[in-house]
C-alpha positions in Angstrom: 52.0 88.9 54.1 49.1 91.5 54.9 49.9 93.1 58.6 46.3 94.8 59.4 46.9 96.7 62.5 44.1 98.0 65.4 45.0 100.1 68.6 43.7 101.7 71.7 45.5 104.1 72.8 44.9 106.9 76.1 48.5 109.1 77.3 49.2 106.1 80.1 48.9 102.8 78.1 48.6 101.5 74.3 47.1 98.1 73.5 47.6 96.7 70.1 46.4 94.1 68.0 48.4 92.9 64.9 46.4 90.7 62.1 48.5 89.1 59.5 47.0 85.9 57.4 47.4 83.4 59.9 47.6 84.7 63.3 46.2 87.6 65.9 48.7 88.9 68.6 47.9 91.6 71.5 50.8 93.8 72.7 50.7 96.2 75.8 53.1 99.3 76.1 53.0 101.5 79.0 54.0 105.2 79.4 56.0 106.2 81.9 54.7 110.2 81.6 52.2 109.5 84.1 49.3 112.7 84.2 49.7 115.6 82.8 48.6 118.4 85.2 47.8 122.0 83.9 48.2 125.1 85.7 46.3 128.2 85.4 47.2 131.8 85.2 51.2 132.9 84.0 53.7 130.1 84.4 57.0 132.0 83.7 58.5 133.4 86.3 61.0 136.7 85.7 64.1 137.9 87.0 65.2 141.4 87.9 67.3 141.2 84.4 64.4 139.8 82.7 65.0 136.3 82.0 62.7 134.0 82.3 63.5 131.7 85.4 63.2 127.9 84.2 59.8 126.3 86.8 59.3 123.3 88.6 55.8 123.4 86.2 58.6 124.1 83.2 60.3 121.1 83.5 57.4 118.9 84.6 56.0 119.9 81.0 59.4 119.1 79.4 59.7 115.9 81.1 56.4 115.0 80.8 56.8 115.9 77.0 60.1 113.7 76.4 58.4 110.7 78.1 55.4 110.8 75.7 57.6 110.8 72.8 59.2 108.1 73.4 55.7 106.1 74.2 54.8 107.0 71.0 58.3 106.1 69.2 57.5 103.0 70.9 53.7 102.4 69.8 55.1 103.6 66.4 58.1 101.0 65.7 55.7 98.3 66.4 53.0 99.7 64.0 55.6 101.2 61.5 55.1 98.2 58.9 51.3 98.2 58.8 49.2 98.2 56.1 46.4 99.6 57.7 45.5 100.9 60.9 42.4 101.0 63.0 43.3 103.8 65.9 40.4 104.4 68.7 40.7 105.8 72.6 39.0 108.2 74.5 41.2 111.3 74.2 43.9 113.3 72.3 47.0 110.4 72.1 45.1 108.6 69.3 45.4 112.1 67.3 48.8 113.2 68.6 50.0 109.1 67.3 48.1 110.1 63.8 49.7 113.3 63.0 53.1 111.7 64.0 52.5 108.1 62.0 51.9 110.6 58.6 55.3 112.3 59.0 56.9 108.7 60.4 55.5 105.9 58.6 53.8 107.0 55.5 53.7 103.3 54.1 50.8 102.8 56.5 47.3 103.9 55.7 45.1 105.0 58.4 41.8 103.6 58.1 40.0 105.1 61.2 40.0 106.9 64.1 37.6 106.8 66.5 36.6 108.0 70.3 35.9 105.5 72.4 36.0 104.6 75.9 38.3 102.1 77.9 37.6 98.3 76.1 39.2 95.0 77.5 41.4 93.1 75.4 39.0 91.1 74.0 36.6 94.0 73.2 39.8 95.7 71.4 40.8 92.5 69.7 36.7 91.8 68.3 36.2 95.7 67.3 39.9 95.2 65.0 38.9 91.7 63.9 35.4 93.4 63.2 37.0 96.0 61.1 39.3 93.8 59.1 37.7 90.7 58.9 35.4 90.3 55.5 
């Protein structure tokens, strides 16, 4: 059975929409690594010995960066057995997902990606339907 997938996709929420012969299904999954905030200027702090001191901004970054991973693992198991995929959103998650779904799923072919702003469902279901539909 053919399993054409589209998905929107922004760092706090994916919405995906799986077409296979007979039926269309819309899936939410939510991350929990919240907003990223970036500080200016040095971030490491030093000791007198000269080790680096671990930051409050340090492990924000590392927790922030484990909780995106495993959004994506997420977004990723459920798109894994794709055929093709439609991937659009407004900033850099649809790329990070790409790069990853090359080295993770290789079976499925990326059709597009695209930069668009926040849709509904039903705008994100037509623009997939729209893209695989003949």
């Amino acid at each position: 059975m053919k399993k054409d997938i589209g998905l929107w996709i922004d760092h706090r929420e994916a919405i995906i929409v799986i077409l296979t012969d007979d039926c269309e299904e819309i899936k939410h999954i939510s991350s929990n690594s919240g907003k990223h905030i970036r500080y200016s200027g040095s971030s490491h702090a030093k000791t007198p010995e000269g080790l680096k001191e671990v930051t409050a901004e340090d492990q924000r970054d590392r927790k922030f960066t484990n909780d995106l991973n495993s959004y994506y693992d997420g977004v990723i198991a459920l798109i894994r057995e794709a055929d093709s995929i439609q991937i659009f959103g407004p900033g850099e998650a649809k790329g990070e997902l790409a790069k990853r779904l090359e080295h993770e799923a290789p079976r499925a072919h990326i059709l597009a990606i695209e930069t668009v702003d926040k849709l509904t469902d039903n705008q994100i279901a037509a623009k997939v339907r729209e893209r695989f539909t003949v």
